[in-house]
N, C-alpha and C positions, 0 to 999 in steps of 0.2 A: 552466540545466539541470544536470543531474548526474549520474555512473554508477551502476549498483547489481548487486549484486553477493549472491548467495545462495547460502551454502553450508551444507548437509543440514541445511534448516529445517525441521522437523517442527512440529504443535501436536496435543497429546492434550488430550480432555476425560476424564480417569479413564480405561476401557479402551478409548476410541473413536478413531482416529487420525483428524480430519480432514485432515491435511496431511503426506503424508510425503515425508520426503528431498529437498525441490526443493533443486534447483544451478541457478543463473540468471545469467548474464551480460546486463547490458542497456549498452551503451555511451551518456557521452554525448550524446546530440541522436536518439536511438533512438528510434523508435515504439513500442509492445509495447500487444498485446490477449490478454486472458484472456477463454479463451472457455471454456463446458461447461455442463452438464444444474445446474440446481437440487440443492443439496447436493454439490458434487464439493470443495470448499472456498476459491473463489474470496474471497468474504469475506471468510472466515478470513487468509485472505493477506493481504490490503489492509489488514484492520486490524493485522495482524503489522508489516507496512510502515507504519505507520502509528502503531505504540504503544500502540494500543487494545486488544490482545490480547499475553501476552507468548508468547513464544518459548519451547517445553518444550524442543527440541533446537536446534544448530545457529546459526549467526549471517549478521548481514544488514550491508552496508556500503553507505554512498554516499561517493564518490567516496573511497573505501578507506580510509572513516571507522568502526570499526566503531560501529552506532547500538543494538543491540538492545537494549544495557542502559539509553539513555535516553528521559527523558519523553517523551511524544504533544512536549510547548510544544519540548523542544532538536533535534529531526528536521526541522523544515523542512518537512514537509510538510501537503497538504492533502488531506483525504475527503470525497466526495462519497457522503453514502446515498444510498442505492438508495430511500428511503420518506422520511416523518415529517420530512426537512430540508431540501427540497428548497423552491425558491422557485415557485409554482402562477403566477407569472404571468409568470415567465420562462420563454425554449426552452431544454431541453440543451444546446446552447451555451453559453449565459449563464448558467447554473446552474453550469457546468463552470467555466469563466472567471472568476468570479463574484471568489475570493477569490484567484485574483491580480491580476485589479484592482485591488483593493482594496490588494495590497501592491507595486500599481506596476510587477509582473513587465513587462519587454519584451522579446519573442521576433522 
């Protein structure tokens, strides 16, 4: 596992802020759920966390590494869509689990 750490991370599409100012402390071995209404910018985040989208403000660390400025492949971590990538004959579970299985994660 690892820490993560967000400070005044915004993302603008042009004049539209999906995402503004979060400051996040998540400690190692920490739980955390993002919760809200369709379009609040929960996605946005994930894929920010993720590399998939960059950062207009603001930077992202794990374990007090700062990551924002690298690839999706140098972060370590993994996404799970919400659609289109999801395995149809696997539970949420095992679709969640799925790809650190695959890299041997042991919790």
């Amino acid at each position: 596992m690892a820490s993560l750490t967000l400070k005044g991370v915004t993302k603008s599409f042009g004049s539209f802020t999906a995402v503004r100012d979060i400051n996040l402390d998540v400690a190692d071995g920490e739980f955390l759920v993002l919760l809200g209404p369709s379009g609040c910018g929960k996605s946005t985040l994930l894929r920010m966390l993720a590399g998939l989208e960059s950062v207009s403000q603001g930077e992202i660390y794990v374990d007090a590494k700062r990551v924002d400025d690298l690839p999706p492949s140098a972060r370590d971590m993994a996404f799970v869509f919400q659609s289109y990538a999801l395995y149809p004959h696997m539970t949420v579970r095992r679709n969640i689990t799925f790809p650190l299985i695959m890299r041997q994660f042991r919790w």
